[in-house]
C-alpha positions as CSV (number, residue, x, y, z in Angstrom):
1,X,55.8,-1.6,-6.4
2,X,56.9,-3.9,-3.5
3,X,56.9,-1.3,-0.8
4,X,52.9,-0.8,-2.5
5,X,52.7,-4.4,-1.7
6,X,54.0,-4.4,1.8
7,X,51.6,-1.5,2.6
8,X,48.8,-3.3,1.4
9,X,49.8,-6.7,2.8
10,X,49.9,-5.0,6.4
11,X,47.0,-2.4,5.5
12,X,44.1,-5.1,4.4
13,X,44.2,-7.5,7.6
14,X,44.3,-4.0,9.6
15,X,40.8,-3.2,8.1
16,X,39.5,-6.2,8.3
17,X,40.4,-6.3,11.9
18,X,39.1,-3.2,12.8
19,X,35.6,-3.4,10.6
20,X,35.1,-7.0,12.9
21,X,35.6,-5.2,16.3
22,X,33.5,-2.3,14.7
23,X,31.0,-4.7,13.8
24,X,31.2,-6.9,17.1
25,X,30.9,-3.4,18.8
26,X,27.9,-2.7,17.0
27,X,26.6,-5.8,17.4
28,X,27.0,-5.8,21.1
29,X,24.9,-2.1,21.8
30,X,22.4,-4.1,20.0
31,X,22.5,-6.5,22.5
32,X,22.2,-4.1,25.7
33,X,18.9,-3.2,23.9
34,X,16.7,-6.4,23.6
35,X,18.5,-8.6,25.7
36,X,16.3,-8.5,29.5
37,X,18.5,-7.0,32.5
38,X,18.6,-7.4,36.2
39,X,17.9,-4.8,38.1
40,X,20.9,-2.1,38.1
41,X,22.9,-1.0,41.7
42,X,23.2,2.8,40.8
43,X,23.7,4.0,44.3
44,X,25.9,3.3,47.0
45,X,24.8,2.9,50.6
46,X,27.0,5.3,52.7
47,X,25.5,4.3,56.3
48,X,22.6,3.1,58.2
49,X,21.2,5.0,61.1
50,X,18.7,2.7,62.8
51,X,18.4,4.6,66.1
52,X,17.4,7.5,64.0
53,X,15.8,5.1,61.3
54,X,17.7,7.2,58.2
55,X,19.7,6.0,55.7
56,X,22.4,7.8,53.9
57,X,23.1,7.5,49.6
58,X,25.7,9.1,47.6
59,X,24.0,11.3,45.8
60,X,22.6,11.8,42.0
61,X,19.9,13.7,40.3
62,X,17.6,10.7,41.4
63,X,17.8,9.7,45.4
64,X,18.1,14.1,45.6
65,X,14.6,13.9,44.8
66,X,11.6,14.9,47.4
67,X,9.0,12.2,48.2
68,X,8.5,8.7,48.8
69,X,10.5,5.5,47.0
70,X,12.0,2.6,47.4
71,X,15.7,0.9,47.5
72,X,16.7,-2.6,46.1
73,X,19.4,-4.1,49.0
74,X,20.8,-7.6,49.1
75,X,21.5,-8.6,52.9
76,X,18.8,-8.9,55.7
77,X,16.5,-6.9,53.8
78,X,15.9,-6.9,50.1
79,X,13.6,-3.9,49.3
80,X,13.3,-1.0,51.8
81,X,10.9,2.5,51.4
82,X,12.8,5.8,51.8
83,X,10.8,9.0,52.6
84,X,11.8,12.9,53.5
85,X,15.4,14.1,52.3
86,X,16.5,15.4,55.7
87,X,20.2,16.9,54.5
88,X,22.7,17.0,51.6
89,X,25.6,18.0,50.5
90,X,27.7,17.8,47.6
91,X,28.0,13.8,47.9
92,X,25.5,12.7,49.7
93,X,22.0,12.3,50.8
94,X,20.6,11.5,54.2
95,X,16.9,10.5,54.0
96,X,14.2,9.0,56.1
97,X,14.3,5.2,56.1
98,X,9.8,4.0,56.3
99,X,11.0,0.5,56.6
100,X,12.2,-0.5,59.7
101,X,15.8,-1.7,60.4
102,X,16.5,-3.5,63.0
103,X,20.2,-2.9,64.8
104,X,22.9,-5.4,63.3
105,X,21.2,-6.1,60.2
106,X,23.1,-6.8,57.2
107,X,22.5,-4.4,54.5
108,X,25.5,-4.3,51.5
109,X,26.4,-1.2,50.2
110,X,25.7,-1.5,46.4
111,X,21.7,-0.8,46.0
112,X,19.1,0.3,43.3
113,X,16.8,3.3,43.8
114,X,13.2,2.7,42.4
115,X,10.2,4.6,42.4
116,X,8.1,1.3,42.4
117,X,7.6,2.5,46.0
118,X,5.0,-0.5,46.7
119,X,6.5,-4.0,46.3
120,X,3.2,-6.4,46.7
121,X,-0.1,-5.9,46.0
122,X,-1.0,-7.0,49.9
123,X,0.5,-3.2,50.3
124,X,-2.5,-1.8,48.9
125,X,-5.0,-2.9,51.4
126,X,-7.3,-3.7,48.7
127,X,-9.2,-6.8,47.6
128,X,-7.4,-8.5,44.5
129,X,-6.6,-11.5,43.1
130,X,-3.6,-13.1,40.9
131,X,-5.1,-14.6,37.9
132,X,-3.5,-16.5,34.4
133,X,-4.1,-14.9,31.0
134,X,-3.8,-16.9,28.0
135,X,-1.5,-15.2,25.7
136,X,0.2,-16.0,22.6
137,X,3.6,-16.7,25.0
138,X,1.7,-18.9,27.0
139,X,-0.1,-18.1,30.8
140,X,0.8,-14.5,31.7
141,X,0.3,-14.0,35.3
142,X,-1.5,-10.6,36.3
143,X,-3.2,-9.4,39.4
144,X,-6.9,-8.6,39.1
145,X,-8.3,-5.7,41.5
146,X,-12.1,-5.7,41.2
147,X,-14.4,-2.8,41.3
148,X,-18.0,-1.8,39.8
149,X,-17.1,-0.3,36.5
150,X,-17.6,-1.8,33.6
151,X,-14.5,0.7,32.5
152,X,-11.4,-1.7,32.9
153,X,-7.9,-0.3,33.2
154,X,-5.1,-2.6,31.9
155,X,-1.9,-1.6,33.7
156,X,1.8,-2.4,31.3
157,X,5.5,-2.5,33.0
158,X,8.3,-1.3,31.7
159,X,11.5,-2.6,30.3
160,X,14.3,-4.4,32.8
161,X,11.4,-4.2,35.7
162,X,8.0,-6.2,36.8
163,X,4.4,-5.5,37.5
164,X,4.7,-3.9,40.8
165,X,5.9,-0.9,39.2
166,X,2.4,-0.4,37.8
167,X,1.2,-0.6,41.6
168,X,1.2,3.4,42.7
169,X,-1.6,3.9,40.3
170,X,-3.8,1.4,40.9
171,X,-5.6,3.4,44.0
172,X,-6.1,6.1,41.9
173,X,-8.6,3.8,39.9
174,X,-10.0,2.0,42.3
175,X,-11.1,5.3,44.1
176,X,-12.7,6.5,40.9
177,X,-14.6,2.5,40.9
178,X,-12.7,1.1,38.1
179,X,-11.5,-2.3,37.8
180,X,-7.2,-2.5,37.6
181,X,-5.6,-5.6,35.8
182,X,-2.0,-5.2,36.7
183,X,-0.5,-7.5,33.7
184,X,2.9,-9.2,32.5
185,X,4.5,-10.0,29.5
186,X,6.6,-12.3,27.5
187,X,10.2,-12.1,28.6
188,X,9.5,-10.0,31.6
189,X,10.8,-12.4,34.2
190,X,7.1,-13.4,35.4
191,X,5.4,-14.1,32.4
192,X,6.9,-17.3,30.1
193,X,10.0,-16.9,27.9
194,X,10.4,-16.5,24.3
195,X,12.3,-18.8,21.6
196,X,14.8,-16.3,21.8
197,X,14.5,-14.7,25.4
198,X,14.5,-10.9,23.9
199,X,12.8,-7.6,23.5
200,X,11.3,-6.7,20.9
201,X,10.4,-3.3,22.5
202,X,6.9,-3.6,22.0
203,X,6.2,-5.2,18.6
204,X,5.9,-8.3,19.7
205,X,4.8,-7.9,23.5
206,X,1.6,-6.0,22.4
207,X,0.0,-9.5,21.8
208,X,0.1,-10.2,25.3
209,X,-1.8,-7.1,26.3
210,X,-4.0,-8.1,23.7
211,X,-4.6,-11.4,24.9
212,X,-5.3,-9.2,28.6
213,X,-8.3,-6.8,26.9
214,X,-9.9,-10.5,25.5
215,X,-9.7,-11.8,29.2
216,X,-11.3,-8.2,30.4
217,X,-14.2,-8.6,27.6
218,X,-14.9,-12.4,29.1
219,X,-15.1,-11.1,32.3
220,X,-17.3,-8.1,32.3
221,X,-15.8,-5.5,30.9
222,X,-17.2,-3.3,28.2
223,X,-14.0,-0.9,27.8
224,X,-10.8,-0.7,28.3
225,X,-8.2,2.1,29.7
226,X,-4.1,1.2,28.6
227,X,-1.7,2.3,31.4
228,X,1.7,2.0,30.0
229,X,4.7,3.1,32.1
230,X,8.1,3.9,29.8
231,X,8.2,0.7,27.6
232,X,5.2,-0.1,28.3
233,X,3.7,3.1,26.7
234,X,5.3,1.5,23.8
235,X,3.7,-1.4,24.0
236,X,0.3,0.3,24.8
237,X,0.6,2.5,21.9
238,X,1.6,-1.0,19.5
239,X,-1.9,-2.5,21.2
240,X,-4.0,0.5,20.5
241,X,-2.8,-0.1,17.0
242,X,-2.9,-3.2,16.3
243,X,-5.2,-5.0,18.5
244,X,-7.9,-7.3,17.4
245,X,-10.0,-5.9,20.0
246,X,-9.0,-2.0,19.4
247,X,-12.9,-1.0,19.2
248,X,-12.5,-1.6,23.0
249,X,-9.6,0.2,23.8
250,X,-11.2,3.8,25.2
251,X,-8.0,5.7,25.6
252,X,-4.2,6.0,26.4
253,X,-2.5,6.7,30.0
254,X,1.4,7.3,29.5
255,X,3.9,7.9,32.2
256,X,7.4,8.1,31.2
257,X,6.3,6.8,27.6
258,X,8.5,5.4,24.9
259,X,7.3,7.4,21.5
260,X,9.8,6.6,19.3
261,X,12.8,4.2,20.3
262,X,14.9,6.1,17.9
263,X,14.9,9.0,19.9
264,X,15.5,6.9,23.0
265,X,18.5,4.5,22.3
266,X,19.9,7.5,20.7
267,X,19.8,9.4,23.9
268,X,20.8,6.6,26.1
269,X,23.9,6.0,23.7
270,X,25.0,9.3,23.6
271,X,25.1,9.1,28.1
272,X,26.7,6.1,28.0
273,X,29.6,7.6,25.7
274,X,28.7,5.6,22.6
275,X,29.7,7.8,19.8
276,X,27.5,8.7,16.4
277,X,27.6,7.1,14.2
278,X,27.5,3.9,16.3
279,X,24.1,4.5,17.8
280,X,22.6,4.6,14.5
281,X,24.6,1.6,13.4
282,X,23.3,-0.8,16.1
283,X,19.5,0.6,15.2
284,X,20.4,-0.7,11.7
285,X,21.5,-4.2,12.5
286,X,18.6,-4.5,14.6
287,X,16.3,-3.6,11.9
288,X,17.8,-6.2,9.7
289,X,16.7,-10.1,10.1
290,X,20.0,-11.3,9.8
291,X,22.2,-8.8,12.4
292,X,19.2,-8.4,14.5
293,X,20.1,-12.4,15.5
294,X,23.2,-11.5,15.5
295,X,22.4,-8.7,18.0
296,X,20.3,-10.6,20.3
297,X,16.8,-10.3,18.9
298,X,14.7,-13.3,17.6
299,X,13.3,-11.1,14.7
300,X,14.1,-8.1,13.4
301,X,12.7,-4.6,14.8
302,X,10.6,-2.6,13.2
303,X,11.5,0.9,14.7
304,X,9.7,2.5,11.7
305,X,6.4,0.9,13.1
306,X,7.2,1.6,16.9
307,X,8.0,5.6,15.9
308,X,4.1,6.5,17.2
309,X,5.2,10.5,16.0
310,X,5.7,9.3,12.2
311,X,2.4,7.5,13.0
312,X,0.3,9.7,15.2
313,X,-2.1,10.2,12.5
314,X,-3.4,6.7,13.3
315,X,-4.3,7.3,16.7
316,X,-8.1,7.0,17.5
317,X,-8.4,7.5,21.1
318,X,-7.9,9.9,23.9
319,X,-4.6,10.0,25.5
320,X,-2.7,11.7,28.7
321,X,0.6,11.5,28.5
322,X,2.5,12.5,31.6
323,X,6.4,12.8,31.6
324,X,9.5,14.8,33.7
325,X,10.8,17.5,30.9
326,X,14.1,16.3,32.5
327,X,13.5,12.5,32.6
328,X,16.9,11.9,32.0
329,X,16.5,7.9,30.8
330,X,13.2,8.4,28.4
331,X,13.8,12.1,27.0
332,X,10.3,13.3,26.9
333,X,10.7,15.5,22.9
334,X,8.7,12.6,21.3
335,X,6.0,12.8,23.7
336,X,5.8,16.6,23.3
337,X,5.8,15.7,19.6
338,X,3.0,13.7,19.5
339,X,0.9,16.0,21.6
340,X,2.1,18.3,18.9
341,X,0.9,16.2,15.8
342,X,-2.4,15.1,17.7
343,X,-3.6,18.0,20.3
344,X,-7.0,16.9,19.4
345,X,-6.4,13.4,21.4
346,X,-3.4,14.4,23.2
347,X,-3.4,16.0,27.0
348,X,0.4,16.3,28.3
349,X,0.1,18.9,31.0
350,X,3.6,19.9,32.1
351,X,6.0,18.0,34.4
352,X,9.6,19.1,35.3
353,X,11.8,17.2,38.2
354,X,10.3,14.2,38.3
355,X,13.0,12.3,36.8
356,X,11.9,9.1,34.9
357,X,8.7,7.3,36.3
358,X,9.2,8.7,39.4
359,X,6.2,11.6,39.0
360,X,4.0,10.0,41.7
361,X,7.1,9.7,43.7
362,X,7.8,13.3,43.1
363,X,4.5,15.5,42.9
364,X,1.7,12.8,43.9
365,X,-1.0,15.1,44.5
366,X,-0.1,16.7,40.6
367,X,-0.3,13.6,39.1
368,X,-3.1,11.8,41.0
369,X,-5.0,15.6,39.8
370,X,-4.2,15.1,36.1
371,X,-5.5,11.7,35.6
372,X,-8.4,12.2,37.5
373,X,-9.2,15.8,35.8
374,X,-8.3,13.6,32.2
375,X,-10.7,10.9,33.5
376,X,-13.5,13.1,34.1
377,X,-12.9,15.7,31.3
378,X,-13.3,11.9,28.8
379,X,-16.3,10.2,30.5
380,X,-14.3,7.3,31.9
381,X,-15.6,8.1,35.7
382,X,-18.5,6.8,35.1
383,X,-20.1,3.8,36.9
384,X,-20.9,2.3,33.7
């Protein structure tokens, strides 16, 4: 009997210790998930050529890729274009720098490669504006590109970036005469911050796309388009939903989309190393009021409301969805499942390669064909 209390005198404190590091631990992925990031150096900078004007990265399924992007530096120059891929081998690439670098610049080695590929709207050599939209978080800034359409497209960001990633499309638009409003949202970096500073991953930011169609409406337009790009699709799909203003809302534009975040932070878990059944453990506490604040998030998340597959019988509008079979960040089976559940609304023509949100990067001429072909085939190229 004493040696049965011994045991259990050492054994209780042991499981009490290692159900608070489980829980802190659970707590923590949590975290990673709402909380906003700064933009992540995930390739190295081997050497700089600039007689040759090339620039050699260590090499990953990303900065292997064909076509045009961009590289986040810190030194002289803080965001550079890369084109061609001119060699390889195992560990590196050697590709054509289309910013110029001057000899004895400073460029540090850690960088990030993007496929925002434009960084300003000035880029664009098109008429636009920046203008304020009066959300729900406060004045959103957004840039306005006019056109004749009354047919408005409302371009939405993804998760850990800013509006420029939305940039690459807006030509296509213009092209085809429709307006572009290139929005922010709440926590974003640009637009105001919330109580809490978090994600919500769509359930709350929807409100400040909302607030864009109502500024659209006041200002000419008759119809709306929603461009999402990765969480952003989330947070289209949330507004298409739930908007006041949903009789507006004409269709869906996806890239890279966020279906079901389930599917997602499950994935992204699981290539981090995080180990069942903690994945599903950190969806839980964020699903519940009291760990959700525990886990970073100023309410709790409603992941059954963001799954748009368990919900695709409420969608109402046309949609193209257009995502890399191997995305590798945002694995595209819920987007495939949707077009599955809905192939009355739902165009996904088929997209390998491209990595995540990198498809104009990769296959421009593909892309630019299947929103335009999706555009026409829906009766949004219209002039009215």
């Amino acid at each position: 009997m004493k040696s049965l209390r011994h045991a259990v005198a050492f054994l209780v404190p042991a499981l009490l210790a290692f159900a608070t590091g489980a829980a802190l631990l659970v707590f923590s992925i949590g975290r990673r998930v709402v909380t906003p990031r700064s933009r992540v150096a995930d390739t190295e900078i081997l050497s700089v050529d600039t007689g040759a004007q090339t620039i050699e990265l260590t090499r990953n399924p990303d900065t292997e890729l064909p076509g045009r992007y961009g590289l986040f530096t810190t030194g002289t120059y803080g965001y550079v274009k890369l084109g061609a891929v001119l060699s390889a081998d195992a560990k590196s690439v050697r590709r054509k720098l289309l910013t110029q670098i001057e000899p004895g610049a400073k460029i540090d080695r850690a960088a990030g490669f993007s496929g925002w590929y434009y960084a300003s709207p000035t880029e664009l050599h098109l008429p636009w504006e920046p203008v304020l939209i009066g959300s729900p978080a406060g004045p959103c800034p957004a840039w306005f590109f006019p056109a004749e359409s009354s047919t408005w497209v409302i371009q939405v960001h993804g998760r850990g970036v800013t509006r420029a990633e939305c940039l690459r499309a807006v030509p296509v638009f213009h092209a085809l005469g429709l307006p572009n409003l290139v929005v922010s949202y709440r926590n974003d970096g640009e637009a105001p911050r919330s109580r809490g500073g978090s994600y919500a991953l769509g359930a709350s930011e929807w409100r400040d796309v909302d607030a864009a169609i109502a500024y659209a409406l006041r200002h000419g337009a008759v119809r709306v388009l929603l461009m999402g790009w990765s969480m952003g699709g989330a947070i289209a799909l949330q507004t298409a939903l739930s908007s006041g203003n949903r009789q507006a809302i004409a269709g869906l534009i996806l890239d890279s989309p966020v279906v079901d975040w389930r599917t997602v932070l499950k994935f992204q878990a699981h290539e981090s190393g995080i180990v069942d059944p903690l994945p599903a453990l950190a969806m839980n506490a964020l699903s519940a009021p009291l760990t959700a604040r525990l886990s970073g998030a100023e309410d709790a998340i409603p992941f059954d409301r963001l799954d748009m597959v368990a919900r695709a019988g409420e969608l109402t509008v046309p949609t193209l969805i257009l995502h890399s079979d191997d995305d590798g960040f945002v694995p595209a089976d819920a987007s495939h499942a949707l077009a599955a559940a809905r192939p009355d609304l739902v165009t996904m023509p088929a997209f390998s390669v491209a990595r995540h949100t990198k498809l104009w990067n990769y296959d421009q001429v593909g892309w630019t064909a299947a929103i335009t072909e999706w555009m026409s085939a829906n009766g949004f190229t219209d002039a009215g």
